[in-house]
C-alpha positions as CSV (number, residue, x, y, z in Angstrom):
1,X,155.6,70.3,-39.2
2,X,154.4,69.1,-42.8
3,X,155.7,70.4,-45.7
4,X,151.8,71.6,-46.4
5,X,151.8,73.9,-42.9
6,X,155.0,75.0,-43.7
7,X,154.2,76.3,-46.7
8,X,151.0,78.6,-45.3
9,X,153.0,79.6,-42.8
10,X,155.5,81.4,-45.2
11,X,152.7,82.5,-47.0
12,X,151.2,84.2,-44.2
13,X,154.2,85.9,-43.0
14,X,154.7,87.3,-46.5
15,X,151.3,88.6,-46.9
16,X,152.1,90.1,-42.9
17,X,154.8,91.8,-44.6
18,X,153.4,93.0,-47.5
19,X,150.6,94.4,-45.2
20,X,153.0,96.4,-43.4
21,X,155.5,97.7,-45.8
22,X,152.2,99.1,-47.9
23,X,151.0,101.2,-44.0
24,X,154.6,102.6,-43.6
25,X,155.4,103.0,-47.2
26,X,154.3,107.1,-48.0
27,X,153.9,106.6,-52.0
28,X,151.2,104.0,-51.6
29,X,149.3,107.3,-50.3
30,X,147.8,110.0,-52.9
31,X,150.2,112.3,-53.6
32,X,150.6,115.6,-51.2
33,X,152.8,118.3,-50.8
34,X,151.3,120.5,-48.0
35,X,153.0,123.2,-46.0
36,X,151.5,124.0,-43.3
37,X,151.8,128.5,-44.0
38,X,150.9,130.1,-47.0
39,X,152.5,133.1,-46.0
40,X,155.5,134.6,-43.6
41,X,156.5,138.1,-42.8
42,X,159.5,139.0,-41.7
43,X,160.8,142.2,-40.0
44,X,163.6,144.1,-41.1
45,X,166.0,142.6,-39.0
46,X,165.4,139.4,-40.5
47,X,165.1,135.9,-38.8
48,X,164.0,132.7,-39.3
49,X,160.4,130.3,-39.3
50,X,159.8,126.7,-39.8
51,X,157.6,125.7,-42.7
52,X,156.3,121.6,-41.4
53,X,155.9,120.2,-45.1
54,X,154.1,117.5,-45.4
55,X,155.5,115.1,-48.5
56,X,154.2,111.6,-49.5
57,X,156.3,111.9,-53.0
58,X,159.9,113.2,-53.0
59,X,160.1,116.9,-53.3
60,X,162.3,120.3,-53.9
61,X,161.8,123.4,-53.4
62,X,162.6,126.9,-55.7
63,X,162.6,130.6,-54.6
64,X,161.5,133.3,-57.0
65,X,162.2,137.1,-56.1
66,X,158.9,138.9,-56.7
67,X,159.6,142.5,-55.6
68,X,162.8,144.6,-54.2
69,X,166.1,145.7,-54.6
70,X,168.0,142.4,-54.1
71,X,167.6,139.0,-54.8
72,X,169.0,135.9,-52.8
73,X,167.8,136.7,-49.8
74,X,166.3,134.0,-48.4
75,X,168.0,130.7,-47.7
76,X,166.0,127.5,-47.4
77,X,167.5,124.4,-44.9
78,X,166.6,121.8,-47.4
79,X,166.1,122.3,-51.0
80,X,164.7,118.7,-51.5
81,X,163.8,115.7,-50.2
82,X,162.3,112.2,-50.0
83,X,158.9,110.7,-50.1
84,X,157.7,110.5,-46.0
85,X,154.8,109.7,-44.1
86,X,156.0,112.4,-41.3
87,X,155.7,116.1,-41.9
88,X,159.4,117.6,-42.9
89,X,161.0,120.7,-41.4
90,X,162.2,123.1,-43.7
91,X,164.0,126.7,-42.2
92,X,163.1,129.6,-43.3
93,X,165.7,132.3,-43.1
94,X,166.1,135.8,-44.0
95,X,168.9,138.6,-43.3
96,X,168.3,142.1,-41.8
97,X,167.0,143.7,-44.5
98,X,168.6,147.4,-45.3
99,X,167.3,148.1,-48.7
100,X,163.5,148.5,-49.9
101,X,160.3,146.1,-48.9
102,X,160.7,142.7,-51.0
103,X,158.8,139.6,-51.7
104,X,159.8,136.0,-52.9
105,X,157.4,132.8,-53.4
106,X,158.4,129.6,-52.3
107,X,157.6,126.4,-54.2
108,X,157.3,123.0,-53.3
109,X,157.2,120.7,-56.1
110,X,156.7,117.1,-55.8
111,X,155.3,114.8,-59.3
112,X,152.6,117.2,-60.9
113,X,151.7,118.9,-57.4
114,X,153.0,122.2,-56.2
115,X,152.7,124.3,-53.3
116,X,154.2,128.2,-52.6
117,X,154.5,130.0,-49.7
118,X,154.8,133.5,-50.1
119,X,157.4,135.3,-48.5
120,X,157.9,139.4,-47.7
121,X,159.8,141.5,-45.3
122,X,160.2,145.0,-44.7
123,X,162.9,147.3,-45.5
124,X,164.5,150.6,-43.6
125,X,163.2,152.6,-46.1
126,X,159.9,152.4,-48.0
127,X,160.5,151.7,-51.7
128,X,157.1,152.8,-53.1
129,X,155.8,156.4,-53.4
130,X,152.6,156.6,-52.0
131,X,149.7,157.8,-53.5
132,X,149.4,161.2,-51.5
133,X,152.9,161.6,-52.6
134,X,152.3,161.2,-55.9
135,X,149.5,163.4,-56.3
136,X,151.7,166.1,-54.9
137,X,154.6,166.0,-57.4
138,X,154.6,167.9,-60.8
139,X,153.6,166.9,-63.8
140,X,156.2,165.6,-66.1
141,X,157.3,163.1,-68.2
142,X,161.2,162.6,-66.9
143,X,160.1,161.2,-63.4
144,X,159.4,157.3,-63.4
145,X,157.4,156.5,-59.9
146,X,157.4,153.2,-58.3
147,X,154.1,152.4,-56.8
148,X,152.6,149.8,-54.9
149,X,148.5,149.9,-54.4
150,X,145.4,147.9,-54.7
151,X,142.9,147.7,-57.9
152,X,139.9,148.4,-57.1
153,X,138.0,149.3,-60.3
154,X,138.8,148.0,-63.6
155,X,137.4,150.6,-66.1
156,X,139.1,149.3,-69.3
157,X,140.5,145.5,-69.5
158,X,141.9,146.5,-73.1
159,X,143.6,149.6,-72.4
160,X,144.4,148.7,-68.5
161,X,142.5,152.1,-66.9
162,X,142.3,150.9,-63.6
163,X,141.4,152.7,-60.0
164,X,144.2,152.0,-57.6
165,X,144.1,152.9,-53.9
166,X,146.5,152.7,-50.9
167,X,146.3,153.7,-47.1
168,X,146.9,157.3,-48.5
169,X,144.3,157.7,-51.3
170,X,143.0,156.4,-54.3
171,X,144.5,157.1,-57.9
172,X,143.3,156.4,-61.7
173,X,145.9,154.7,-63.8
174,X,144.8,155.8,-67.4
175,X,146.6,152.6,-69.3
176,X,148.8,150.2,-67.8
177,X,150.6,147.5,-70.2
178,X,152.7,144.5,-69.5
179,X,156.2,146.1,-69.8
180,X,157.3,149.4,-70.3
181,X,156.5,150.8,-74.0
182,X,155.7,154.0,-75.2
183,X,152.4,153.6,-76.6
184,X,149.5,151.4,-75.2
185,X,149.8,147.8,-76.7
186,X,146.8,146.9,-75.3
187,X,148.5,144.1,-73.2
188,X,146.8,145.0,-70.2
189,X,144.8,141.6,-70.2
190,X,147.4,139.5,-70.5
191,X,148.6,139.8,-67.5
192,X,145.5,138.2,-65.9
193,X,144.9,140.9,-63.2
194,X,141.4,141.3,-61.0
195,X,140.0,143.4,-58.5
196,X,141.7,142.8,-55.7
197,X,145.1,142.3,-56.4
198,X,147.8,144.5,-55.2
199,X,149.8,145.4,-58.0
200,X,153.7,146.9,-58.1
201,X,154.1,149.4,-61.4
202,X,155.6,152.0,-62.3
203,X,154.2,155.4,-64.0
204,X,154.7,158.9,-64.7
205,X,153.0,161.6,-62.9
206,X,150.5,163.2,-66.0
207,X,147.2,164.7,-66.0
208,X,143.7,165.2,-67.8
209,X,141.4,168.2,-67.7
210,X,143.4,169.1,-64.5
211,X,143.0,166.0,-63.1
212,X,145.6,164.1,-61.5
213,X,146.4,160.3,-62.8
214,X,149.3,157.7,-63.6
215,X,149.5,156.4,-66.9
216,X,148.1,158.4,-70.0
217,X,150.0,159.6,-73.6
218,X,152.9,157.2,-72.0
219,X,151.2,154.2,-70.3
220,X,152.2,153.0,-66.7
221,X,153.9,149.3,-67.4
222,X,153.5,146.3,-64.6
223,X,156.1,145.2,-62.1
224,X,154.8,142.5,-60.1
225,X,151.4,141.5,-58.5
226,X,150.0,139.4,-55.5
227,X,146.8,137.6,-56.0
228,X,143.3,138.7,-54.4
229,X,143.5,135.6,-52.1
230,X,146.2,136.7,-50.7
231,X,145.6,140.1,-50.2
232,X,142.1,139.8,-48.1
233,X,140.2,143.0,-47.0
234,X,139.3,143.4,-43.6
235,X,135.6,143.2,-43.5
236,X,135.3,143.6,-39.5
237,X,132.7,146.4,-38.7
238,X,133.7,147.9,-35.3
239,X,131.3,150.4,-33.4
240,X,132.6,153.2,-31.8
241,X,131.6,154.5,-28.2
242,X,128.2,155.9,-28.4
243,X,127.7,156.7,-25.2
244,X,129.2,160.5,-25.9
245,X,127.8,164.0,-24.2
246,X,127.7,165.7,-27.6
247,X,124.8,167.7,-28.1
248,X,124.2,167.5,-31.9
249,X,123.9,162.9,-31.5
250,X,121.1,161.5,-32.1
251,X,120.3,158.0,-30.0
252,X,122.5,155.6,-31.4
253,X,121.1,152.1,-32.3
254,X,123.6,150.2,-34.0
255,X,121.7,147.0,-36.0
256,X,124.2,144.1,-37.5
257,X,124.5,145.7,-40.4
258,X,125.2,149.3,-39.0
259,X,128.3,150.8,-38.0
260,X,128.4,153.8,-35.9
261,X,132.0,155.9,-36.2
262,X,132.8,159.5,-35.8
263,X,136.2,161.0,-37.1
264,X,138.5,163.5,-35.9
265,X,140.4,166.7,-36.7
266,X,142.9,168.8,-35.2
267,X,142.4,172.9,-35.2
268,X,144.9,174.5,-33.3
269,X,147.2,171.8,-32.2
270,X,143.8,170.3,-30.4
271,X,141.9,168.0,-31.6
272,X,138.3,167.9,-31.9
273,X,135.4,165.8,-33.5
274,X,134.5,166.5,-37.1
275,X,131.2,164.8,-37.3
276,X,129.5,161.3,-36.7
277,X,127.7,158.7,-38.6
278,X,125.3,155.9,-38.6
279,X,126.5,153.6,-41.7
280,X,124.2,151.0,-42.8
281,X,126.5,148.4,-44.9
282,X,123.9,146.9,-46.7
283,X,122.2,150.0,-48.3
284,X,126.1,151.4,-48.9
285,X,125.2,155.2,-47.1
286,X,125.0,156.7,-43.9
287,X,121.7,156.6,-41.9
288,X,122.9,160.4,-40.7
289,X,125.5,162.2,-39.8
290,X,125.7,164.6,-36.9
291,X,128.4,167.3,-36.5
292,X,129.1,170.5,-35.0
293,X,129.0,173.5,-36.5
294,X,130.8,177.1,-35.5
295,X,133.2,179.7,-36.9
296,X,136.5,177.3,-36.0
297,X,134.9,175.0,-38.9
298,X,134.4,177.2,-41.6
299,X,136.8,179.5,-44.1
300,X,137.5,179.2,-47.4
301,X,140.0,178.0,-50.2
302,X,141.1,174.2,-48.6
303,X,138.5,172.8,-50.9
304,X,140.5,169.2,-51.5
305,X,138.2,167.2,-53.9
306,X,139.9,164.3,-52.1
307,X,137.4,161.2,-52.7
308,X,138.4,158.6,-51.3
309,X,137.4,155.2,-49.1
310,X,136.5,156.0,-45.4
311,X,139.8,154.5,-42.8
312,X,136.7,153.8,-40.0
313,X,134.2,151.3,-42.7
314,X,136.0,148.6,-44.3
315,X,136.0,149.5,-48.1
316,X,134.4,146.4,-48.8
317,X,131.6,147.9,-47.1
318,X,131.7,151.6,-49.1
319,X,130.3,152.7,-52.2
320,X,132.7,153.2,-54.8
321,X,132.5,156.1,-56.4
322,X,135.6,158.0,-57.5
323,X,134.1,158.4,-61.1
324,X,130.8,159.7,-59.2
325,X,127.8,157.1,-60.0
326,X,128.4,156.0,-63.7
327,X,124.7,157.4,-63.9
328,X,123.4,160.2,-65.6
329,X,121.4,162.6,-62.9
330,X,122.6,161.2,-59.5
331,X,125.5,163.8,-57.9
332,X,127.6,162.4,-54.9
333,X,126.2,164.3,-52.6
334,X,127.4,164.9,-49.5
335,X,125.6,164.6,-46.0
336,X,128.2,166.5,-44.2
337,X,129.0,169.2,-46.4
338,X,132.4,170.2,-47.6
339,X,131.8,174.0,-47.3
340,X,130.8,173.3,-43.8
341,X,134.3,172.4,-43.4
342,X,137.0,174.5,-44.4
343,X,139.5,176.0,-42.2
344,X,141.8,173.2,-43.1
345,X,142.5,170.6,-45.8
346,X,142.5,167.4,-43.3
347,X,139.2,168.3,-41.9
348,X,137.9,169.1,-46.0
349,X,139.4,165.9,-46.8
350,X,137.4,163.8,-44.5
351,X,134.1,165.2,-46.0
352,X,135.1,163.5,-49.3
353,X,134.8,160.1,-47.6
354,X,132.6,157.6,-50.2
355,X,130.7,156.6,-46.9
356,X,129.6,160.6,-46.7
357,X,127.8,160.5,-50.2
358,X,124.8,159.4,-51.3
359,X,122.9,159.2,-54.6
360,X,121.1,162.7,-55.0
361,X,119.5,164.1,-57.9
362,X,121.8,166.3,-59.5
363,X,119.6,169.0,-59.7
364,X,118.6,169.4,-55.9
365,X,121.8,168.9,-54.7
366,X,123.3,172.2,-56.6
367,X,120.1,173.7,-56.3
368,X,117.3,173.6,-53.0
369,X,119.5,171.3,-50.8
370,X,122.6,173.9,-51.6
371,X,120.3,176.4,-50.3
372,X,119.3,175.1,-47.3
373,X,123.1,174.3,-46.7
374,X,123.7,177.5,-47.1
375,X,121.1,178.7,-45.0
376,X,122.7,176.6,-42.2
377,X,125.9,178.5,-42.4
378,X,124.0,181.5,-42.6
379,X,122.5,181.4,-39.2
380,X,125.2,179.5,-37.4
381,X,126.8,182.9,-36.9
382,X,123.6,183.8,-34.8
383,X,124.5,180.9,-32.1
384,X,127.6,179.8,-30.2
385,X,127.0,176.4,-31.8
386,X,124.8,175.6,-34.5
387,X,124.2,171.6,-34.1
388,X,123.1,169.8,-36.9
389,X,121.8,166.1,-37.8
390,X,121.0,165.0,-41.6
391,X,120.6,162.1,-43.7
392,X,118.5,160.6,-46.3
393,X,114.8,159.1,-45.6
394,X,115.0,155.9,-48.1
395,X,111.1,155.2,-47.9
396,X,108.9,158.4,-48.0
397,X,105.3,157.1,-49.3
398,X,105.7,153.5,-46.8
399,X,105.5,151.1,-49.1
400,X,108.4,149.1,-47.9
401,X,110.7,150.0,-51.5
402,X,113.2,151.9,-52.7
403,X,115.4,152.7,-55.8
404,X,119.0,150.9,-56.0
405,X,121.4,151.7,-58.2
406,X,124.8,150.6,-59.2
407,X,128.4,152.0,-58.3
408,X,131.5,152.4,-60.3
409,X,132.7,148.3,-58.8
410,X,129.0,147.0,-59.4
411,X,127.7,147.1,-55.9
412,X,124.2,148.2,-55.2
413,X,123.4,150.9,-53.3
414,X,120.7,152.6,-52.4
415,X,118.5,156.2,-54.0
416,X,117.0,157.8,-51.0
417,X,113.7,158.7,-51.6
418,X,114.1,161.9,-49.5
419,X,116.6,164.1,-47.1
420,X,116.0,165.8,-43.8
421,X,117.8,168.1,-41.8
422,X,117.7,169.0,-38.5
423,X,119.2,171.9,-36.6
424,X,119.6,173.0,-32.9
425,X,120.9,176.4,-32.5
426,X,122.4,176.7,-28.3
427,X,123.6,180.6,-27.2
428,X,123.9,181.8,-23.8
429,X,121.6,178.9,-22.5
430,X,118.4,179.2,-24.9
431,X,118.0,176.6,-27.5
432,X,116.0,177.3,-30.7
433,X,115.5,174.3,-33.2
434,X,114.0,173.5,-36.6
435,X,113.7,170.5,-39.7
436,X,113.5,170.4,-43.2
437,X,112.0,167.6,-44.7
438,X,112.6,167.5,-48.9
439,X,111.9,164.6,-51.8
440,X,115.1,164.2,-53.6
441,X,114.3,165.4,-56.5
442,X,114.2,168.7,-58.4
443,X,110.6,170.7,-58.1
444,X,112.5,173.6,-59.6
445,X,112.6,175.7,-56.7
446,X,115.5,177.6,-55.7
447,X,115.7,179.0,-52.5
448,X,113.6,177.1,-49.2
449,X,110.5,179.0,-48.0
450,X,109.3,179.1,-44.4
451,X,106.0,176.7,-45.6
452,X,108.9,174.0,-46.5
453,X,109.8,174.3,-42.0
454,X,109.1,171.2,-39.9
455,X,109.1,171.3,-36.6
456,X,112.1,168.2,-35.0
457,X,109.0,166.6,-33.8
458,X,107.9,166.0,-36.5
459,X,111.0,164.7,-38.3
460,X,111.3,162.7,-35.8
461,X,107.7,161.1,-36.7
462,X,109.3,160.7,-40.4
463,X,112.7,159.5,-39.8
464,X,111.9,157.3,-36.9
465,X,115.4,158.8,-35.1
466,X,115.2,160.6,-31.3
467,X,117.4,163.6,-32.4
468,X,119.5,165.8,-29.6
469,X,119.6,162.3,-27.2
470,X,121.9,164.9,-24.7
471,X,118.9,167.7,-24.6
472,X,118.3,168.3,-21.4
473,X,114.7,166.0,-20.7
474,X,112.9,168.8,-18.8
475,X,113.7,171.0,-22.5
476,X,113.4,168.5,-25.1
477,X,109.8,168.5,-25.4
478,X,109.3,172.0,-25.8
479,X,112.3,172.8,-27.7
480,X,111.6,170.0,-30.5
481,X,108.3,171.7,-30.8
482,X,109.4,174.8,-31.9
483,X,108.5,176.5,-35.6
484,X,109.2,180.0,-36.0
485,X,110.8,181.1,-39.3
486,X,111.9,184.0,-38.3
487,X,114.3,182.7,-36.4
488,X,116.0,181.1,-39.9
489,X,115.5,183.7,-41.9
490,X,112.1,182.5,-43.4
């Protein structure tokens, strides 16, 4: 072999060489750090998960306790590492936990890239006060309250006057600042919070013009927060069984932007239905809503005021409205309403759901519409069951458009153009039933007359609904043309 081949034959194997060191060696890749969870939950009896972290640049890890009575909690198999092509495993653990809920982020640091993986786990006893518990405790300024909840609305980014909810109501926090202080210092924006994130704080229980809020002459002052992104709302719409045998349902025709629910109460120790909906997510009301309505329903003095997001919509889906519209003449006024039912706060409650409202001019809906509520009550004591069906009518004149206006969050949502109402009044067999068809808007009337009568027919005709689907066939006709006054006390 010549000194020539020799040579090109060392040269070759060196490039081989350098060829495969460079496919096996992990820096010659960009640089990643990757786990493969952005979050774990733990239960309270602790355990353990693997996090597969994927590493081309030599790495360590932290832990920072967010949230909770202790820290140290979590232990970590390997705190660092080197540069790999493979994915590494790290072991996640965590003790039975016999304090309060906690949180802790993880981060994976490796050159100028880092990664966290957020960590929580329950505790044996909750550690926040909800907000239905804090709503029910006195006013005072002694009693600090730690609270966990979402923001929803973001009133004031100076002073930090924020809407809050949780899976037990909603709650306005009138200033929230960066630490605790005992005058607003305006530091609200600095801690770079957005609808969305769920927020930890702590606050007083205080009030304005008897209404109940966090915050106020003594501001509420941050805790801790999780992002938006990692707090996602559940935007699922799930229909409920329509296929029920109750009298006052219309025919249910659910479109992919509809939602048809109905809630419960209990009266009694039994429970029974409250009332149903058709909820159209893109217009932000319900189509109608259909309920029930006899002396079990009705008393007096379990008013609650309680607005609040609907537990059957996705609130991502509702209007929100807990400072009513933001827009001078507009009332939230409610479909099912209130009055209608009273013989117990959790069946009141339910009629304060954002998904029963709708945008109605303020003068109608104290005024005519009130009326005709009224009237409803009035001549349910005439029946065994009064059934009724209403809603709004969002094109009256046809021509395809509609008012929108916007909520407290921004989101548009529809100004019917009209109401209807339909009743069906069932006693000892005979059926008797009548509409009312109004523009929503005040024509400075006060009480309904028996010209303002339509027959169900003829709502029907207007509404495009078949009202009373579980009306015996061989009646339907007949009853739905009914119009006699008298019967309603016109």
């Amino acid at each position: 072999m010549n000194i020539q081949r020799i040579i090109r034959t060392a040269a070759f194997i060196a490039a081989g060489a350098l060829v495969f060191s460079c496919k096996t060696d992990p820096t010659s890749k960009p640089a990643e750090i990757t786990p493969d969870v952005n979050t774990i939950t733990f239960e309270t009896e602790g355990g353990s998960e693997v996090i597969s972290l994927t590493a081309t640049r030599d790495w360590e890890a932290e832990i920072d306790y967010i949230s909770g009575d202790t820290e140290g909690w979590l232990t970590l198999s390997s705190t660092s590492g080197t540069a790999s092509n493979d994915p590494v495993a790290v072991t996640v653990s965590a003790g039975a936990n016999s304090a309060s809920d906690r949180e802790a982020v993880i981060t994976f640091k490796a050159d100028f890239l880092e990664s966290e993986v957020r960590v929580t786990q329950a505790g044996m006893h909750p550690d926040y006060t909800t907000v239905a518990e804090f709503l029910d405790a006195p006013v005072n300024e002694e009693d600090w309250y730690e609270m966990r909840a979402t923001i929803f609305v973001i009133k004031n980014s100076a002073y930090g006057n924020v809407w809050l909810k949780d899976d037990t109501g909603i709650l306005y926090v009138y200033g929230l600042t960066a630490s605790q202080t005992d005058r607003n210092d305006q530091s609200f924006s600095s801690l770079g919070l957005e609808v969305g994130d769920v927020i930890v704080f702590r606050t007083l229980r205080a009030e304005h013009n008897g209404e109940p809020q966090g915050g106020g002459d003594i501001p509420a002052y941050y805790i801790s927060h999780s992002p938006a992104e990692d707090n996602p709302e559940d935007d699922i719409l799930i229909s409920e069984d329509p296929a029920q045998g109750w009298l006052e349902l219309p025919e249910v025709e659910a479109d992919d932007d509809e939602v048809f629910t109905f809630h419960h109460t209990e009266i009694d120790g039994e429970q029974v239905r409250n009332y149903s909906m058709l909820y159209s997510t893109s217009e932000r009301l319900a189509l109608w809503v259909a309920y029930p309505l006899c002396d079990m329903y009705t008393a007096s003095g379990n008013r609650t005021d309680a607005w609040g997001f609907d537990p059957k919509v996705p609130d991502a889906w509702e209007p929100v409205i807990p400072d009513s519209w933001g827009v001078d003449g507009y009332a939230r006024g409610h479909q099912i309403p209130s009055a209608a039912r009273n013989a117990n706060k959790e069946m009141n409650r339910q009629t304060f759901y954002f998904t029963n409202m709708t945008a109605q001019d303020y003068d109608f809906n104290g005024g005519l519409w009130a009326e005709v509520e009224q009237l409803e009550r009035d001549v349910a004591a005439n029946y065994d069951t009064l059934y009724v069906v209403t809603g709004p009518v969002l094109d009256t004149d046809g021509d395809g458009q509609w008012m929108h206006i916007y909520d407290n969050a921004g989101n548009s949502v529809a100004v019917p153009e009209g109401y209807f109402r339909v009743l069906l009044g069932v006693k000892s067999g005979n059926y008797d039933a009548v509409g009312f068809f109004y523009r929503n808007e005040d024509d400075g009337r006060t009480r309904p007359q028996a010209s303002d009568l339509r027959t169900v027919s003829r709502i029907e005709e207007i509404t495009g609904l078949k009202f009373f689907k579980n009306l015996p066939s061989e009646l339907a006709s007949g009853v739905k043309s009914q119009l006699e006054p008298e019967k309603w006390g016109l």
